[in-house]
C-alpha positions in Angstrom: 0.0 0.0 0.0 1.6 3.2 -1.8 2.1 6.0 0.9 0.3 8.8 1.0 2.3 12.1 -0.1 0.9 15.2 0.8 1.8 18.8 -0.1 3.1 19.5 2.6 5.4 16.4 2.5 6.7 17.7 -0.7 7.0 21.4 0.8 9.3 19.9 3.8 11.3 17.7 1.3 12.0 20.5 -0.9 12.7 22.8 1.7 15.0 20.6 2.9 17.0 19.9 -0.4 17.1 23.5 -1.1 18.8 23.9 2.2 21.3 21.2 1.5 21.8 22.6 -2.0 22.3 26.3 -0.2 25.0 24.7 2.2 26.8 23.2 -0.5 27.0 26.6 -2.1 28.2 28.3 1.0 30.9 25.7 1.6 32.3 25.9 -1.8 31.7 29.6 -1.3 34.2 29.4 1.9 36.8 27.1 0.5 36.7 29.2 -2.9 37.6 32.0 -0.6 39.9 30.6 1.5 41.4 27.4 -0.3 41.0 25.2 2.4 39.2 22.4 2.7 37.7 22.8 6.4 36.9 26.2 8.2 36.7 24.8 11.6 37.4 21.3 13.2 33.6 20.2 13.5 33.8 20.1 9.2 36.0 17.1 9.4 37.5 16.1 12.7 40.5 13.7 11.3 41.1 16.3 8.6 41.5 18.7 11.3 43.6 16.7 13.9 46.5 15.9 10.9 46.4 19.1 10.7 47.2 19.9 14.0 50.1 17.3 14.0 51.3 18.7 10.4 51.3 22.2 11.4 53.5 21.5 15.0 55.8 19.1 13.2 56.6 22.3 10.6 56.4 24.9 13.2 59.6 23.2 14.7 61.5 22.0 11.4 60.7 26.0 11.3 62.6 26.9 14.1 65.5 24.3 13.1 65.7 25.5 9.5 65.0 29.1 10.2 66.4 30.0 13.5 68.3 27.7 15.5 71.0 26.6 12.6 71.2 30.1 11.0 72.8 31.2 14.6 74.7 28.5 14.6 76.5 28.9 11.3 76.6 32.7 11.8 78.6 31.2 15.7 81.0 29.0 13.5 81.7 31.8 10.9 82.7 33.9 13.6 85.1 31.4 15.2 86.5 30.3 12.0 86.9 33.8 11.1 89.0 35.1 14.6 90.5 31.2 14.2 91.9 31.9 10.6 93.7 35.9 11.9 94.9 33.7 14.8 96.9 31.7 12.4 97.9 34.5 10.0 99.3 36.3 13.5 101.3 33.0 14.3 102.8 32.5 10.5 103.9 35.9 10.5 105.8 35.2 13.8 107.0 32.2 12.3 108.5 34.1 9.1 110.0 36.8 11.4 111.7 33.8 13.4 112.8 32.7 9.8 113.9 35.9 8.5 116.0 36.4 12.4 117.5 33.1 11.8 119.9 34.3 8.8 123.7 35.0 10.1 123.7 37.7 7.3 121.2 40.5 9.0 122.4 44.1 9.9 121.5 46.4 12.8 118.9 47.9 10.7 117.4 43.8 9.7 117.4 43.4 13.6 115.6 46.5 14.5 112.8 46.2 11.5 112.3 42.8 13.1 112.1 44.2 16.7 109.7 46.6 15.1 107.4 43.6 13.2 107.4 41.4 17.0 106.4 44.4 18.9 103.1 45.2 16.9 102.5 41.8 16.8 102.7 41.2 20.6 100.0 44.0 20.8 97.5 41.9 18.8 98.3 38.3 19.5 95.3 37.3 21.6 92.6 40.7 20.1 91.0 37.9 18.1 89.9 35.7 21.0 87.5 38.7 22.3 85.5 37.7 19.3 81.7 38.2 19.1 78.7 36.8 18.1 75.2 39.2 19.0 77.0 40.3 22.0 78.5 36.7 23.3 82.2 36.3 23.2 82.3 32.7 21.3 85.7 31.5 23.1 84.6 32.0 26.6 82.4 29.0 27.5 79.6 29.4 29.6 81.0 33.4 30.2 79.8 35.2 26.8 79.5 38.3 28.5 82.9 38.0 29.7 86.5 39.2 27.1 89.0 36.4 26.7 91.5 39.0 27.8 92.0 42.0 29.9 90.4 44.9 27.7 92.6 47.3 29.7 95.4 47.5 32.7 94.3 46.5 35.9 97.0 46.8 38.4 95.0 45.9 41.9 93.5 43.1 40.5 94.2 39.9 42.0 94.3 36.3 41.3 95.6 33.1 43.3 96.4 30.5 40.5 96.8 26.8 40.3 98.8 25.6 37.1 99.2 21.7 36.6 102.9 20.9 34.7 104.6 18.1 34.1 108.4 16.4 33.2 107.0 17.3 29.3 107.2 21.0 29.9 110.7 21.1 30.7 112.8 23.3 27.9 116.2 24.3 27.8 117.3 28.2 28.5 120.3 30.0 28.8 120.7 32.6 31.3 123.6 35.6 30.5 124.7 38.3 33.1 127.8 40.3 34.4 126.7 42.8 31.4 129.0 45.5 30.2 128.5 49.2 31.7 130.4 51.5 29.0 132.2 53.2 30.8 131.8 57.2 30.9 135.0 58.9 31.4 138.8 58.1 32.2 139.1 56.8 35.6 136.2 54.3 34.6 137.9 53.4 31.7 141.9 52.9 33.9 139.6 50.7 36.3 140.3 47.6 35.4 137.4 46.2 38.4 134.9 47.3 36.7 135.1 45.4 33.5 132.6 43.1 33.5 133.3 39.0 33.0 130.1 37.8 31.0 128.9 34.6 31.6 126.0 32.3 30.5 124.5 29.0 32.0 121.7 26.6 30.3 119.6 25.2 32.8 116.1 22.9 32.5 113.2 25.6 32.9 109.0 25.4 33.3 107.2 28.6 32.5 104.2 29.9 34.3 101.8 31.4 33.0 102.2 35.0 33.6 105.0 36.4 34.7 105.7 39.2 37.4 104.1 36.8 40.3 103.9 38.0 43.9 104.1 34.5 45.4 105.0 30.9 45.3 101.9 29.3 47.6 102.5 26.1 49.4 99.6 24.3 51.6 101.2 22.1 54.0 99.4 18.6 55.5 97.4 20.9 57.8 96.0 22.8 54.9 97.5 25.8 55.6 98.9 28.2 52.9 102.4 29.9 53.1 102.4 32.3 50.4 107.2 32.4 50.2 108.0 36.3 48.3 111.1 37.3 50.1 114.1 37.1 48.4 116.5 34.2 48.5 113.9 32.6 50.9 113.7 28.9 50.2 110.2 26.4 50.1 109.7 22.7 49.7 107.3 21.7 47.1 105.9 18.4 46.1 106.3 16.4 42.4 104.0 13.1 41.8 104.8 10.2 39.8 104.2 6.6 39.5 107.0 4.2 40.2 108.0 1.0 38.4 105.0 -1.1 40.7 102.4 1.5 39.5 102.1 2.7 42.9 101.9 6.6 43.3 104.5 8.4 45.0 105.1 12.0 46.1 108.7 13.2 46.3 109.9 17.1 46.8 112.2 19.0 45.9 113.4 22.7 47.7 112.9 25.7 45.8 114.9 29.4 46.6 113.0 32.4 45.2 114.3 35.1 43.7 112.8 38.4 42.5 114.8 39.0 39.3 118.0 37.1 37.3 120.3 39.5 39.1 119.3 38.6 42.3 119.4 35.3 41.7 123.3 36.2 40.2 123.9 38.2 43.2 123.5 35.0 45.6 126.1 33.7 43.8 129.5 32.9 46.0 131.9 32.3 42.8 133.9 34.4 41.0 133.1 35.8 38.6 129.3 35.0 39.4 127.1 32.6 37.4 124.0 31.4 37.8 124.2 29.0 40.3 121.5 26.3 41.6 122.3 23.7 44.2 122.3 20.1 43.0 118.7 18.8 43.1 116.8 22.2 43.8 115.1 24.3 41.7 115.1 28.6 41.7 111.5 30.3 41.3 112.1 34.0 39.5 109.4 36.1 40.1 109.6 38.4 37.5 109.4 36.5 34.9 107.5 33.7 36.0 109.9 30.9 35.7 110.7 27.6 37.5 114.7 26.9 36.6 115.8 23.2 37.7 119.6 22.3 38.3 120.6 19.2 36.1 119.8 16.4 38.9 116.6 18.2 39.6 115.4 17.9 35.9 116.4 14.6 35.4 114.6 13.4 38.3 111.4 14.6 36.9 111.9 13.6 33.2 113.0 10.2 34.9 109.9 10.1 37.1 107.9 11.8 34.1 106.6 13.4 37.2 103.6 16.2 37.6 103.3 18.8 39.7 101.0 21.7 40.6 102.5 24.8 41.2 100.0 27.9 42.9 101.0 31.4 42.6 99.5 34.1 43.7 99.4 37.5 41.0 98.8 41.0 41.1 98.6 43.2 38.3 97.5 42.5 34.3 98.3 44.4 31.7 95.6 44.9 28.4 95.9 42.0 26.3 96.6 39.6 28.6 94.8 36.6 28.6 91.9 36.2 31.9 93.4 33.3 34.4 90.5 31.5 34.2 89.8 30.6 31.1 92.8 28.6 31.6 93.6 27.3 35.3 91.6 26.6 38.3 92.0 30.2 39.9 90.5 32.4 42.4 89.9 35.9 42.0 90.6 37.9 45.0 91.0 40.9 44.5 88.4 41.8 46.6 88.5 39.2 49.8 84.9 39.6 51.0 83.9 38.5 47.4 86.4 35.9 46.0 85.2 34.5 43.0 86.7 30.7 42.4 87.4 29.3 38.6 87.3 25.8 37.9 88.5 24.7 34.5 89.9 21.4 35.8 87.9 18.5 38.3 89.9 17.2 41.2 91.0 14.8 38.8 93.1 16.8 36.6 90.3 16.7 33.7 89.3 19.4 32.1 85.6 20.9 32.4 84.2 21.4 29.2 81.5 24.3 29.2 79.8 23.4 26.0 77.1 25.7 23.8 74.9 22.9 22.1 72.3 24.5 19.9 69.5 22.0 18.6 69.8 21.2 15.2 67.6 18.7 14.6 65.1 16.7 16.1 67.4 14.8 19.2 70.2 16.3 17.1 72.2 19.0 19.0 75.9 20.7 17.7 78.3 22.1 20.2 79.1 25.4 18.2 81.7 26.7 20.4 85.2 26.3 20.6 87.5 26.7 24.1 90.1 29.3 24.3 92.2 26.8 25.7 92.6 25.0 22.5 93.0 28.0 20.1 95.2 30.7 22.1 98.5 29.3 23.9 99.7 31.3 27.0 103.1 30.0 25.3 103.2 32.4 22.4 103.4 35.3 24.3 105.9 34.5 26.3 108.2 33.6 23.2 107.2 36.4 21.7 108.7 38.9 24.7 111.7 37.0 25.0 112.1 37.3 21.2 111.9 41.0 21.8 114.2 41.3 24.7 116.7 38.9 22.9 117.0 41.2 19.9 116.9 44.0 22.1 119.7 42.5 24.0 121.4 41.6 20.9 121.4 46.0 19.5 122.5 46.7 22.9 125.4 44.7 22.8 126.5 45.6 19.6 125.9 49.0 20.3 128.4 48.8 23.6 131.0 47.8 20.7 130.5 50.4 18.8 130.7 52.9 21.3 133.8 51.5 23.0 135.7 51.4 19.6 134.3 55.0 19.2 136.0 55.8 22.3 139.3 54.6 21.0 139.6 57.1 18.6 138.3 59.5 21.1 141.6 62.3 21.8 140.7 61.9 25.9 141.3 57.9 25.7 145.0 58.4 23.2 147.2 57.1 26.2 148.8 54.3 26.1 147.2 52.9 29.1 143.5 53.7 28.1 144.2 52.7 24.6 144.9 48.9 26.4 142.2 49.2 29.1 139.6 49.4 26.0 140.9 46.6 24.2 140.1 44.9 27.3 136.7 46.5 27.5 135.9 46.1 24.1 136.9 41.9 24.3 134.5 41.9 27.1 131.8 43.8 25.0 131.9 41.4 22.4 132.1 38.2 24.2 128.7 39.7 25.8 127.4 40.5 21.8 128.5 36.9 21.2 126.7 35.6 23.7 123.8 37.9 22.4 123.7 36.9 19.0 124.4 33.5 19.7 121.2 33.3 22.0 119.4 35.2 19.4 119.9 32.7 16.7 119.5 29.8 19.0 116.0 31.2 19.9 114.8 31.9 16.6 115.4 28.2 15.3 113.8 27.2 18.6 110.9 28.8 18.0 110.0 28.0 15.0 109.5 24.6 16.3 107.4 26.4 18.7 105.2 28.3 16.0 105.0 24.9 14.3 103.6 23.4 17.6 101.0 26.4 18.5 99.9 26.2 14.4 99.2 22.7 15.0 97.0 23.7 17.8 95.4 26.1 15.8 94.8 24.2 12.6 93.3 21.1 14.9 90.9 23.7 16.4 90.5 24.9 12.4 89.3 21.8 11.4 87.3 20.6 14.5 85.1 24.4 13.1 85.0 22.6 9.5 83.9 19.3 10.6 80.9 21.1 12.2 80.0 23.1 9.6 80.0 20.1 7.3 77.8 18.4 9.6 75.2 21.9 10.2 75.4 21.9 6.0 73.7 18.6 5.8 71.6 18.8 8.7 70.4 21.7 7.0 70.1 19.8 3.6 67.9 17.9 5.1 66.0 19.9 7.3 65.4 21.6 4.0 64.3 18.8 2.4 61.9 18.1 5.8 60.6 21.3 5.3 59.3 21.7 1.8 58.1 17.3 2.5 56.0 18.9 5.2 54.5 21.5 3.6 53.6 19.7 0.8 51.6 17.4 3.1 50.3 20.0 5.3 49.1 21.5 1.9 47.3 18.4 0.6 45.5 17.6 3.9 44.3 21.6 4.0 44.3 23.1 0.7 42.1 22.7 -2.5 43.1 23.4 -6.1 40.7 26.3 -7.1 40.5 25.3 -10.2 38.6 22.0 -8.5 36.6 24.7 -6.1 35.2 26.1 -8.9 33.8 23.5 -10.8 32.4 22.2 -7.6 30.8 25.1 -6.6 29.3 25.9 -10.5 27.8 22.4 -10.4 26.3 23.2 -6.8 25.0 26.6 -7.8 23.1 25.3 -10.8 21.5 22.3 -8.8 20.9 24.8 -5.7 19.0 27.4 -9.2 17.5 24.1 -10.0 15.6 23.5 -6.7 14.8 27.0 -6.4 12.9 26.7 -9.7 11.4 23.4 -8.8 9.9 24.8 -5.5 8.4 27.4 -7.4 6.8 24.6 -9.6 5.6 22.9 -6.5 4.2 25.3 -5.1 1.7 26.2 -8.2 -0.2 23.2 -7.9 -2.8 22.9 -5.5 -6.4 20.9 -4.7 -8.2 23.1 -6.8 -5.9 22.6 -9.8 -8.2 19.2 -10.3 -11.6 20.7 -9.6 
């Protein structure tokens, strides 16, 4: 049995597919507008939680691609930069060293060289203040901190703990009994006052800095006895492991000094030398140096014994590189608020303060490199006794030219001043010998230095290479990730409006069509068939 259909059956029904027709209009309407396929998540739930996941998946290959590994490239271009002057500043030294070794160079060669060192010296560490936004990139944790002393601070303070070893031992020669030229006759008759220059080579360890107050010794008790008087003596400990590889502690005595002639004042010989007594070691405060007798040495380079020497220091100087980016230190300059450095565990390891910027998903690149293993305290130091060694050497050679000027002089004709300066002058020149012999010897020596601090630097060079390799690939692919992800994000959202269109024509005719067919309905009523 058929059922019945009214008009108002046909009313509802066609009201109803011309509101269906209508909301297909307005939802190609929307995406025509907009070129996505959903306006809100109710349209189409699983369409809209892929979205969701899309979108945060490319939000943070965003922040990879975008962000994090542009400031990290922009980090390593700035290290490799300062890295790259660093080693310029060291081959330069190394050609000077090259160009000082000849036997042929003049005064003039030996002063254009003293020149070259001395502007060098100014600059040697300037690149390790380098910057990135604001954040020195050699400094570890401490980017708001130089790498060096930006200017001289003379009250400033620092107690420093240095760890050496048998394998820092180098050989040094030490001169004195220097020629005074003399500056009239009597000088001149007086045959005590011509000077008898010597020179001794003795097995040395540098500090760090030079110019120390202090050699610090802490006893069993823990107690501190900070030894600055001159010619006073201290006991300090070595440690080494013996045949059984048991550790042992042996010690050695140590006489402080404040300067090379004090030390060749203590002398008892005659003339004076340099004198240390068998198996102890002299501390010179002024130039930082530990100096071991021959016994001493061999002990520690039998041994291959360690030991930690603490100093206490007053006083930088601009361009001088910060203690404690170096050694375990404490700064206390102001003793209600000493600040304590670690750069090494109890251990003897170093601390590693590592910047690691995410790459990559569980990908992470430590972008910045130490100071430690870029900028030597070494270089420096060679570089100032370069300078004082040619200086020496144009001083020397200077006192011969005066005293062979003074020969001809009409107040030195007599006989027995004309024999006096012969004596002078073979004294003069044995000290020039002794100059330029030094001179030479330190200029070959050091360029096996330069060729050991370039090492350093090309190792640190290359470690900046390998990691922008690896950021260059990571960012390869994180560029590849991010176009992958937007082309999915894309399909799951957007619509071709090519696609739209036709939709939406085909709605807008059938949503015409109903209109037109309502209109027809609603013509015909009960008294069309009376």
């Amino acid at each position: 049995m058929a059922m019945r259909i009214t008009n108002n059956i046909i009313l509802h029904n066609t009201s109803i597919n011309i509101n269906g027709n209508k909301g297909n209009v307005d939802t190609l309407n929307n995406q025509m507008t907009s070129q996505k396929k959903i306006q809100r998540p109710s349209d189409d739930p699983v369409t809209a939680i892929r979205a969701l996941r899309l979108r945060s998946t490319l939000s943070e290959i965003d922040q990879y691609y975008e962000k994090n590994i542009p400031d990290a490239e922009s980090w390593l271009d700035v290290t490799e930069t300062a890295i790259s002057s660093m080693q310029d500043v060291i081959k330069t030294i190394r050609t000077q060293c090259e160009y000082g070794a000849q036997d042929s160079l003049t005064t003039d060669n030996r002063k254009t060289i003293l020149t070259q060192l001395e502007k060098l010296r100014d600059k040697l560490y300037s690149e390790g203040n380098a910057d990135y936004a604001g954040r020195t990139v050699f400094t570890g944790y401490r980017t708001n901190k130089k790498l060096t002393f930006t200017e001289d601070e003379q009250k400033t303070s620092y107690e420093i703990d240095q760890k050496m070893s048998y394998a820092d031992l180098q050989e040094h020669r030490y001169y004195g009994n220097d020629v005074t030229v003399p500056g009239n006759q009597a000088d001149v008759l007086d045959g005590t006052k011509i000077a008898s220059p010597t020179q001794a080579a003795y097995n040395r360890i540098r500090l760090g800095y030079d110019s120390i107050d202090s050699l610090d010794v802490t006893d069993a008790t823990g107690t501190t006895t900070k030894t600055s008087a001159n010619g006073s003596t201290v006991t300090i400990d070595y440690n080494y492991t013996d045949a059984a590889g048991a550790k042992q502690t042996g010690n050695m005595n140590v006489t402080v000094y404040d300067s090379y002639d004090k030390w060749l004042e203590a002398s008892t010989k005659t003339p004076k030398s340099y004198d240390i007594a068998d198996g102890e070691a002299v501390l010179i405060r002024n130039t930082g140096e530990m100096v071991f007798s021959k016994t001493a040495a061999d002990t520690l380079s039998t041994n291959k014994a360690s030991l930690d020497i603490s100093y206490t220091k007053t006083g930088f100087t601009n361009g001088e590189l910060r203690p404690e980016y170096y050694y375990n230190c404490t700064n206390i300059t102001d003793t209600n608020n000493k600040l304590k450095y670690e750069k090494y565990d109890k251990d003897g390891n170093q601390i590693y303060q590592d910047i690691d910027y995410v790459v990559a998903a569980n990908q992470t690149l430590t972008v910045n490199t130490e100071a430690s293993n870029v900028f030597d305290h070494g270089l420096s130091r060679d570089v100032d006794e370069l300078i004082d060694a040619v200086q020496r050497s144009l001083d020397a050679e200077q006192k011969v030219t005066d005293l062979n000027a003074m020969k001809k002089m009409q107040e030195y004709s007599s006989d027995d001043c004309q024999a006096k300066l012969e004596e002078w002058i073979a004294a003069a020149e044995k000290e020039r010998d002794y100059a330029n012999d030094n001179m030479q010897k330190l200029y070959n020596s050091y360029i096996g230095n330069c060729d050991k601090y370039l090492n350093k630097v090309n190792l640190a060079l290359t470690d900046v290479g390998s990691k922008g390799q690896s950021l260059a690939l990571t960012k390869n692919r994180m560029s590849n990730e991010q176009e992958t992800m937007e082309e999915l994000k894309s399909k799951n959202e957007d619509r071709e409006l090519s696609d739209i269109i036709l939709e939406y024509t085909a709605a807008y005719t059938a949503y015409q069509s109903s209109l037109q067919a309502a209109s027809k309905v609603n013509q015909v009523t009960l008294l069309s068939y009376l």
